[in-house]
Every structure is written in C-alpha cells, then in structure tokens.
C-alpha positions as CSV (number, residue, x, y, z in Angstrom):
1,X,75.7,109.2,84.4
2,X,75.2,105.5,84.8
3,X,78.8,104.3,84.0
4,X,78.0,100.8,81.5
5,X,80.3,97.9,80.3
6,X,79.8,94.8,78.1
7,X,81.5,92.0,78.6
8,X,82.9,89.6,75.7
9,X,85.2,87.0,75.1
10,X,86.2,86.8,71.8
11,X,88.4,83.5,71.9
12,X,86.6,82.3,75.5
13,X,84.0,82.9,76.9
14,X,84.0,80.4,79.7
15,X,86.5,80.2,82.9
16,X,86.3,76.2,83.7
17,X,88.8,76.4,86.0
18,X,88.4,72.8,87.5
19,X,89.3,73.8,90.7
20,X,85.7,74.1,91.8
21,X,84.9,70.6,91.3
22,X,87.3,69.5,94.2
23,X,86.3,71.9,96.4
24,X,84.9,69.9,99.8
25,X,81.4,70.7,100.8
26,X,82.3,71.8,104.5
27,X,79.5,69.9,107.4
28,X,77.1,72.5,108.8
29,X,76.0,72.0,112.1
30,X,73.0,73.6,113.5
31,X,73.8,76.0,116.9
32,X,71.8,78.8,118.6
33,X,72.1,81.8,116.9
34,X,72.9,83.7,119.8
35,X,75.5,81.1,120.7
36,X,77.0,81.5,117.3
37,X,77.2,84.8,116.7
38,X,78.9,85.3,120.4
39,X,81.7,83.0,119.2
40,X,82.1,84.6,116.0
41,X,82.2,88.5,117.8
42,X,84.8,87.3,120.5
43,X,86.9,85.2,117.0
44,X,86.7,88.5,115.3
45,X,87.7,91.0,118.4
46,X,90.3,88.9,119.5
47,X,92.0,89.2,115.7
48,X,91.0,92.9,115.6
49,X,93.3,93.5,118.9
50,X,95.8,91.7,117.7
51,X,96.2,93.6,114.2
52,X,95.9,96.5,116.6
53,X,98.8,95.1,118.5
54,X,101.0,94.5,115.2
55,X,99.9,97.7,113.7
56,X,101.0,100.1,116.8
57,X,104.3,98.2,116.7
58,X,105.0,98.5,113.7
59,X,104.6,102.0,113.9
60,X,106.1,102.9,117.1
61,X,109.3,101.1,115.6
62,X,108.9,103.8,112.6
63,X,108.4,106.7,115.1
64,X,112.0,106.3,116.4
65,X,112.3,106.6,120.4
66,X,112.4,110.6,120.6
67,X,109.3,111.4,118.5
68,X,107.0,114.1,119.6
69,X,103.6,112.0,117.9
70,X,104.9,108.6,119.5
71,X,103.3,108.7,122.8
72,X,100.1,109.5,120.2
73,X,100.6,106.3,118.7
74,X,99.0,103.5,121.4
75,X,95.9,105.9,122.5
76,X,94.9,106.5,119.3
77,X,95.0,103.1,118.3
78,X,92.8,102.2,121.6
79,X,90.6,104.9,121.0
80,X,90.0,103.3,117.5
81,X,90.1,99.7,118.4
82,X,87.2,100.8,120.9
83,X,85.1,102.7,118.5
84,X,85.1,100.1,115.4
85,X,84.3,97.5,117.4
86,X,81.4,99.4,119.0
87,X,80.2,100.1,115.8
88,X,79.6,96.6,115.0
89,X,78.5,96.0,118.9
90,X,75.4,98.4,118.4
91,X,73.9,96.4,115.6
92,X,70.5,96.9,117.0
93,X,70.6,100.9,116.9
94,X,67.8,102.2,114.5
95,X,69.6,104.0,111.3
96,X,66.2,106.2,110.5
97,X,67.8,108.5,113.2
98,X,71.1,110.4,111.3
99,X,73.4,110.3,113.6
100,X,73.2,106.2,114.2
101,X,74.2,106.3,110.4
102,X,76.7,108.7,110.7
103,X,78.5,107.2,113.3
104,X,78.7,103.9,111.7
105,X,79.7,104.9,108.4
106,X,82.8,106.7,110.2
107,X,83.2,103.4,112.2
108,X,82.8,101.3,109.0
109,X,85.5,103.6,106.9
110,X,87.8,102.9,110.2
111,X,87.4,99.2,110.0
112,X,88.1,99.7,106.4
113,X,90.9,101.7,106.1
114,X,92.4,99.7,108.9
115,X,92.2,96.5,107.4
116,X,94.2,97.9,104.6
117,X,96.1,99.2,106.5
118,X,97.2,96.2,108.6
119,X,97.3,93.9,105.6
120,X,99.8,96.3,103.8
121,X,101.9,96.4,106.3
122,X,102.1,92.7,106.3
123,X,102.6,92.4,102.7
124,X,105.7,95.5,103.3
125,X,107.2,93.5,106.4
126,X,107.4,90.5,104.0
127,X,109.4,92.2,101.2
128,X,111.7,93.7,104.2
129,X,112.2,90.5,105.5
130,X,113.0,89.2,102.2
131,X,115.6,92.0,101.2
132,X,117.6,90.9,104.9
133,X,117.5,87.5,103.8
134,X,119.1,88.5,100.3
135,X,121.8,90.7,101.9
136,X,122.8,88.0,104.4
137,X,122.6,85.6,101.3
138,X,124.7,88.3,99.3
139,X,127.5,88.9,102.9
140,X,127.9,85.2,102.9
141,X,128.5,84.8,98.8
142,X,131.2,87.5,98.9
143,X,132.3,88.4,102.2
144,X,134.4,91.9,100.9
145,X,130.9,93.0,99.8
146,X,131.3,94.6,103.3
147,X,127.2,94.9,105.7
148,X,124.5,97.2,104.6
149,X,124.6,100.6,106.3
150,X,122.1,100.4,109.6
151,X,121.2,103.7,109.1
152,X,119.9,103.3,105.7
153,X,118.5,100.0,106.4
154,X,116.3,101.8,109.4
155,X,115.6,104.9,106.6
156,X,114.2,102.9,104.1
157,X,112.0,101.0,106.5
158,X,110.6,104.3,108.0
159,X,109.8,105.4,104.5
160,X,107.8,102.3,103.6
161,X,106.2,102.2,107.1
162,X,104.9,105.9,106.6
163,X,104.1,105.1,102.5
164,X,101.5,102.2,103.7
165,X,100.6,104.8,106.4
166,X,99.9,107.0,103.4
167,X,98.4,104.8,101.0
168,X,95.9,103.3,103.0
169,X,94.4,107.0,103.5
170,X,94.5,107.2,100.0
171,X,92.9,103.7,99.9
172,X,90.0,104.6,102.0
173,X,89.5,107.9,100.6
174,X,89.5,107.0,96.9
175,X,87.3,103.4,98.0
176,X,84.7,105.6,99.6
177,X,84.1,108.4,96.6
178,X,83.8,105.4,94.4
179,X,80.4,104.8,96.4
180,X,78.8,108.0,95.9
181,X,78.4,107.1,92.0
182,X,75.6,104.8,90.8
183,X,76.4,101.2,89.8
184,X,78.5,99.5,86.7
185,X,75.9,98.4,84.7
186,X,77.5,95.1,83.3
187,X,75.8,93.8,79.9
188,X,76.6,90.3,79.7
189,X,75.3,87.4,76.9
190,X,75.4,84.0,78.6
191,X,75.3,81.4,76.0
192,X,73.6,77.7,76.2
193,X,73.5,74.8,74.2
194,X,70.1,73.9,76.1
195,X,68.3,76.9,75.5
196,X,65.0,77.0,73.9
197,X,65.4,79.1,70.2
198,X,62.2,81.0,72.0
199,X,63.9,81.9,74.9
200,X,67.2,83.6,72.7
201,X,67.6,87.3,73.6
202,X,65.8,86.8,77.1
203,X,67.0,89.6,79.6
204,X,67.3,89.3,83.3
205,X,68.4,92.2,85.3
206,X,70.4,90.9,88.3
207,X,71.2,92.6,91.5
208,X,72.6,91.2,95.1
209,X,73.7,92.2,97.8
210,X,72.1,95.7,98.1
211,X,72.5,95.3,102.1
212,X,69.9,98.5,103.1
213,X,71.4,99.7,106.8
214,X,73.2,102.1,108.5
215,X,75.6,102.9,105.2
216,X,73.0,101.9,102.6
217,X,70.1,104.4,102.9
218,X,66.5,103.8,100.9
219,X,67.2,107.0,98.5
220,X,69.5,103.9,96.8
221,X,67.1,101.6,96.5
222,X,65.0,104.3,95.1
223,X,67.1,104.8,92.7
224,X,67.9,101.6,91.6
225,X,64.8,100.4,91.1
226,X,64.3,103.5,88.6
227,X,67.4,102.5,86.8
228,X,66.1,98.7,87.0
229,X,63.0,99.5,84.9
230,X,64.8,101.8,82.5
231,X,66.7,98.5,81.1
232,X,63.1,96.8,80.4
233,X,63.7,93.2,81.7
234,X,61.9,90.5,81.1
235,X,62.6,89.1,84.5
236,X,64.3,90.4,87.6
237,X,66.3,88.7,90.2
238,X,67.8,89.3,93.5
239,X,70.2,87.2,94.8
240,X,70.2,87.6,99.0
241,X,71.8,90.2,100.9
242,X,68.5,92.8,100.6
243,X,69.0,94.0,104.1
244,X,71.4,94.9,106.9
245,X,68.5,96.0,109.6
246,X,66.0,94.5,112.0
247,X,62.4,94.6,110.1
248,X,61.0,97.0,112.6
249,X,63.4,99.7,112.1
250,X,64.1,99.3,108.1
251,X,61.1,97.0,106.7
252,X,59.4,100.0,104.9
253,X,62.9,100.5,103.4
254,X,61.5,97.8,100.8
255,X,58.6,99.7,99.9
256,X,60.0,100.6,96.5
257,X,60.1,97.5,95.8
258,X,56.9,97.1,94.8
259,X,57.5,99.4,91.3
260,X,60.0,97.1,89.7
261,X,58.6,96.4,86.4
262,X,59.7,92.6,84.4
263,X,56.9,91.0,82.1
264,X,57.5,87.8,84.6
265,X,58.0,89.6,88.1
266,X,61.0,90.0,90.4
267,X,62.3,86.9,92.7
268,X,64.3,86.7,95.8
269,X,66.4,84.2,97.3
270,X,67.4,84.6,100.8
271,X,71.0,85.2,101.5
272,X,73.5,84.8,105.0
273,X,72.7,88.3,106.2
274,X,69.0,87.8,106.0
275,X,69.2,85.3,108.4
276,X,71.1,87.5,111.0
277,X,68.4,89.8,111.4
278,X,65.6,87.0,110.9
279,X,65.4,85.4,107.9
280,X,61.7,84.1,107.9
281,X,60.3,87.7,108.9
282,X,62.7,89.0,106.3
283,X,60.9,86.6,103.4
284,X,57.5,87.8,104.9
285,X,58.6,91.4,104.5
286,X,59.9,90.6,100.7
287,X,56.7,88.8,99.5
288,X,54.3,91.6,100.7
289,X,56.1,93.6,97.9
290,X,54.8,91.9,95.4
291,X,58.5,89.6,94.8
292,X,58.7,86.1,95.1
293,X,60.5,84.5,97.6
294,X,62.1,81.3,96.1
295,X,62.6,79.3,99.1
296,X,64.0,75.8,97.9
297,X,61.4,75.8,95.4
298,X,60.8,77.1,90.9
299,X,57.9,78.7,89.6
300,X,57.3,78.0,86.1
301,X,56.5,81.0,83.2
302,X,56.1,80.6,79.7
303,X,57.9,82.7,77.5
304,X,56.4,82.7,73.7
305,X,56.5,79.2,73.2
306,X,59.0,77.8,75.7
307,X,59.1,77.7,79.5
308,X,61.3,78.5,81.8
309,X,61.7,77.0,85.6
310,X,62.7,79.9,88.2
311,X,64.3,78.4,91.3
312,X,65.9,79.5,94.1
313,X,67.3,78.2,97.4
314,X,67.8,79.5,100.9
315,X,71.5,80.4,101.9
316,X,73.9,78.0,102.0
317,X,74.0,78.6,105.6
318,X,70.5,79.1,106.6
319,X,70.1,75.8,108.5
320,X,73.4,77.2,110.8
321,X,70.3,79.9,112.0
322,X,66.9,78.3,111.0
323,X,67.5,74.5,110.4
324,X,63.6,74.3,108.6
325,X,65.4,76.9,106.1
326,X,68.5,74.6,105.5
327,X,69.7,75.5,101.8
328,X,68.4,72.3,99.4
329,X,68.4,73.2,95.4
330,X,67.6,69.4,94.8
331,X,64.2,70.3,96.3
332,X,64.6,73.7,94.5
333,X,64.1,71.9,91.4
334,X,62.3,68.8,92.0
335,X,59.4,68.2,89.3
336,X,60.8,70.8,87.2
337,X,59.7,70.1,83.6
338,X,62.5,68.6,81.2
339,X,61.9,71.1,78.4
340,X,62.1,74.2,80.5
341,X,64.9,76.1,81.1
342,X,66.0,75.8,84.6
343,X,67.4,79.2,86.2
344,X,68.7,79.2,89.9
345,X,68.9,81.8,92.5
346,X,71.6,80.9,95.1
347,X,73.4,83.4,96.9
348,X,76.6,82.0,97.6
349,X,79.1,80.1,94.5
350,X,79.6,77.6,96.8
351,X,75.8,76.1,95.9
352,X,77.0,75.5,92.4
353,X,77.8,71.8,93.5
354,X,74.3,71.6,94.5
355,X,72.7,73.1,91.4
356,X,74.5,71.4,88.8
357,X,73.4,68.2,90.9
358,X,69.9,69.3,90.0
359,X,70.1,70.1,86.9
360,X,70.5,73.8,86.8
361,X,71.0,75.3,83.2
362,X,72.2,78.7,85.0
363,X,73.0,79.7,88.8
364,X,73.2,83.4,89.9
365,X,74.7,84.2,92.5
366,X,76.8,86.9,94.6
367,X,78.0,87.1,98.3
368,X,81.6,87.6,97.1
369,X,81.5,91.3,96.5
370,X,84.6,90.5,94.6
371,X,86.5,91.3,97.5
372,X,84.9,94.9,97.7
373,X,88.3,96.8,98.3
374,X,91.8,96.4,98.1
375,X,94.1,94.8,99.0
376,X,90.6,92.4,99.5
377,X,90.1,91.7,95.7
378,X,93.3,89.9,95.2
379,X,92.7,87.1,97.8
380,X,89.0,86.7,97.9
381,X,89.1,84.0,95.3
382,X,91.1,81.6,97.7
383,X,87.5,81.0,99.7
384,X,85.4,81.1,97.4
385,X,85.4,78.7,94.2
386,X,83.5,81.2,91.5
387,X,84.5,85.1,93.0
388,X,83.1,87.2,89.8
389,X,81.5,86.9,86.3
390,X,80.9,84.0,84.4
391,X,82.0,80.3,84.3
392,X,81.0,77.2,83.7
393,X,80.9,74.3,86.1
394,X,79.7,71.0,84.3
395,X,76.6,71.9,82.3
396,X,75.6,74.9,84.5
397,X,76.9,78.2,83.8
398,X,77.4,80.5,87.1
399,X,77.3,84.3,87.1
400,X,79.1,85.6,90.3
401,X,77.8,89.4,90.9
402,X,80.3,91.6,92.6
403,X,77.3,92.8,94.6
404,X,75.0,95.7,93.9
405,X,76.1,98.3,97.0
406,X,78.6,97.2,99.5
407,X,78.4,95.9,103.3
408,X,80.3,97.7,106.3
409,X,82.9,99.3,105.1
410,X,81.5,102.2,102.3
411,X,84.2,101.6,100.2
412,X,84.3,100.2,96.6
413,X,88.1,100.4,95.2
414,X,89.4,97.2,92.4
415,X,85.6,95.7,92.4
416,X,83.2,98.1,91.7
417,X,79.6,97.6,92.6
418,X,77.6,96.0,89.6
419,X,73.9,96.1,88.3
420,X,73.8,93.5,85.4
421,X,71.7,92.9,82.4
422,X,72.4,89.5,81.1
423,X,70.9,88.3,77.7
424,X,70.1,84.4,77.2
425,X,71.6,83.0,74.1
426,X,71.3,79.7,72.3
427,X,74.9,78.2,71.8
C-alpha cells in the first residue's frame, strides 16, 4: 500500500527563513571533466582512508590490548576500505548483468553504514570529551570530590564505542527495508497571490531524483509511472537526477516513460548526475520518450482560460561539464508572457536566486534528498539554502523534493523518499 501524507500549515504555511537571500552564489569555472572528476575521486578517497583510520582507532582502543577479534579489526577495515571504494571505481560496469548490481548494492550499504558509523563516533568522542572537561572542571571546583575511577571511565567508553558499533547496524538495516516500500506520496497545496482564478486546483505530480543504476532497477520506474497516472495530473515534472548509468547500458531503462499520462505532458530538467554520464546524450535519450526537455527555455500551455509558462534550466553545474549547457533561468524565461503563470524546473535550491531574478511564480526542485539517512538529515541543510518542502524566497515559492528513490547508498532512514502531488491555489 502506497503510504500518503498531506501537508498543512494551519497558522504558516511558508518558511521565509531569510537566510537564503545572503547566501553567495559560488564562481564556476569550466575544467575537463575527466580532470575534475580525478580530483574529486582522489578528495573523496583520501577522506574515506582517513575515517578508516579514525574509525579502526577508535575501535582498537575499545578492543582492549588482549582481545581475541582485535587483530580482526585493521584487515577488516582494509578489506572494506578496498571494496567501497572499488564499488564507486567500476562506474562503467553494465548493471543489466545481476551480479554488477549486487555487488554494488553491498558496496553501497557499506559506504552507508560506514558513514554512519564514522560520524557517530565523532558525535560520541565529542560528548566524552566534554564529560572529561566537566570532571576536571568539577576536581578543580572542589578538590575532596576525589578523580573519577579509570576503570569506569574506560567501561563506559567501551560501552558507547560498541553501542554506535551497534546502532549503525541497526542504522543501515532499518535505512535499507525502508527502500523496498513504494514512495510517500506527499499531497501538498501551494498557494499564490499571482495565480490565475483558472489555474486554481491545478495538479502537478513531481518526482526527482529517481537515479536508475546499479541500486535503482527499471521494475521501479515501472512502477512509478503506474502510480504516476493513477493520481490523474494535469502536468508532470521531473526535476534532474533520471539516471545513474551510461546510455548504452541503461537508455532503454526510460522506455516507460513514454506511458506517463498529464493533459499537458511530462518535462525534464537536467540535473548534476546527468551530466556525469553525458548530459546532452542523456536529454536526447529523454525527449525520444515523448518528455520535454526544458533546457534554459518555457513552453507555453493554456489551461481553460489562462496560460501557464513551463520553464526549466540545466543544472546549476552543467557549464563545470558542458559549458554550452551552463545553467541560465534568465534565458529560461525570457519572452515569457506577463499574464501566464511562470513554473520553473531547477534541480538544485541553489537556482532560486536565479529564478526569482526572472520572475518565477514557483521553482521545483530536488538534489537534497533531504539528507537521505541519518545522521545525514540533521546537517544537510547547512549546504544547501532550501533542503525540503516548501518556502518562499521573495515572490517565488520553492518546493524542495526529498527525491523520488535514493543514490548510492540504498538506504532511506529520517527522509523518506517522496512522490508529490501538489495543487495550485489562488492566495
């Protein structure tokens, strides 16, 4: 059963949190992809080793020096430092072959219960190094108070040690069931002041972030699209992150597609992964099944009485990757007739800037995944200036989706995956 919320806010129904509006707009500059995505693997490795490195220490210092398991302790954590990042160093295996997606979702659910894993332990290491700090605060306040006990001091640290050990097997357990059960379905009303009295009641079904790959197989796509028609939308859009696979090996992944059924079509905007598998063949694959690909550009449709301007723009990071591709909702929207209701596809919150430039009514967007897992969820919103639901930034109200499916990692635990109907309203 399709689990379904709606959303309301009885005293507010907008989060203007102003701290969007000082947000810089950070300088792109154009590299060879190759170039780039060598600099961010060897980033990313060199980080991943390191956790490794805090992680077996950590634990080694919880073993105590006569355990049978701690000579375990550093080959395992080799082992699995080798294997996760292999998983993400065969990105050009082909996942129609089984055991190419097996293998990555086992390397995946290691990266992900690892991360938790290591960022636990930080959090834990924290509070112990607090609780020192109090007792030598509390030794130095009243001397007689006499030192904690060593031995209980090295007990309790143990016991927290093996509890995140513990947890985070919990974590990734419980994070990957939640992804073998279809998507929230989120029923949302967005209210404007600028909308046309025609275009009250107007339903768009929104998805992002779907990523089809290795972890991601068609059967869900399949699936969603069914699910997708059931809700009988006027319009459908799909905010970047479609793929996670060459064209070649997954482009007949899309093939369903082709079925989704809104009385003014389906649109696409590109989003960053697009563009690491290539982004123009990706649009080309898109269009042929029968969506359009909004590519810093609207389309107009008439709704009753009242029209409505359908834009979208590339990623906000395209022109890293393709430079003609470089993300420009001015453009989007240029020529864009006063009267209609402007709607704008963007996959990442951090074109809001842009779009409220150009005079969006309403951006949707995604990329955030809304921090997909724990502990993830809590700090995603310090990179991002709009990390779920809805806000409004100026004039232009901004739906953040917490993403559709998931990427790497097939774990969903404190965001769950989202398919959302929103309903247009006047006011």
């Amino acid at each position: 059963m399709q689990r379904s919320r709606t959303q309301t806010h009885p005293d507010r129904r907008w989060d203007d949190s102003p701290r969007c509006a000082s947000l810089p707009l950070p300088r792109t500059h154009a590299r060879p992809p190759m170039l780039q995505m060598a600099l961010f693997f060897l980033v990313m490795t060199t980080v991943w080793a390191a956790a490794h490195y805090y992680v077996a220490r950590r634990l080694l210092s919880s073993a105590g020096p006569h355990a049978r398991w701690r000579a375990a302790i550093p080959a395992i954590l080799v082992a699995h430092f080798l294997f996760t990042v292999g998983t993400f160093a065969a990105r050009d295996l082909d996942p129609n072959h089984a055991w190419v997606s097996l293998l990555k979702t086992i390397g995946y659910l290691g990266v992900g219960g690892f991360s938790s894993l290591a960022a636990v332990f930080a959090l834990v290491d924290l509070a112990l190094f607090g609780g020192a700090a109090f007792e030598r605060w509390r030794t130095r306040r009243n001397p007689h108070a006499g030192p904690v006990d060593p031995e209980r001091r090295a007990f309790l640290t143990r016991s927290a040690h093996l509890g995140v050990v513990g947890g985070a097997v919990a974590f990734t357990a419980v994070g990957h069931a939640n992804t073998w059960t279809p998507p929230e379905l989120v029923r949302i009303d967005i209210p404007h002041d600028d909308l046309p009295p025609g275009l009250d009641g107007f339903r768009i079904v929104h998805l992002s972030d779907i990523h089809l790959g290795p972890t991601v197989s068609p059967d869900f796509l399949v699936d969603l699209v069914r699910r997708t028609n059931a809700l009988d939308p006027d319009l459908v859009a799909i905010t970047g992150d479609l793929i996670d696979g060459h064209v070649r090996h997954i482009g007949h992944w899309l093939d369903p597609l082709a079925d989704l059924r809104a009385r003014h079509g389906t649109f696409f905007c590109t989003g960053n992964h697009e563009y690491y598998w290539d982004g123009p063949a990706w649009c080309q694959a898109v269009e042929a099944r029968d969506v359009t690909v909004l590519n810093n550009r609207h389309v107009l449709r008439t709704h009753g009485d009242d029209r409505l301007a359908i834009a979208g723009c590339t990623d906000y990071t395209a022109g890293q990757l393709v430079p003609e591709h470089a993300s420009d909702p001015v453009a989007a929207l240029d020529g864009a007739p006063d009267d209609a209701f402007r709607i704008m596809l963007a996959h990442q919150p951090l074109s809001i800037h842009e779009s409220a430039r150009a005079g969006a009514h309403l951006q949707l967007s995604g990329h955030t995944h809304g921090g997909q897992y724990f502990p993830w969820n809590l700090v995603v919103g310090a990179f991002h200036p709009y990390t779920t639901g809805l806000h409004l930034h100026d004039r232009t109200a901004i739906y953040v989706s917490r993403g559709t499916a998931w990427w790497g990692p097939p774990m969903r635990l404190g965001a769950p995956a989202e398919m959302t109907l929103i309903t247009l309203r006047q006011g």
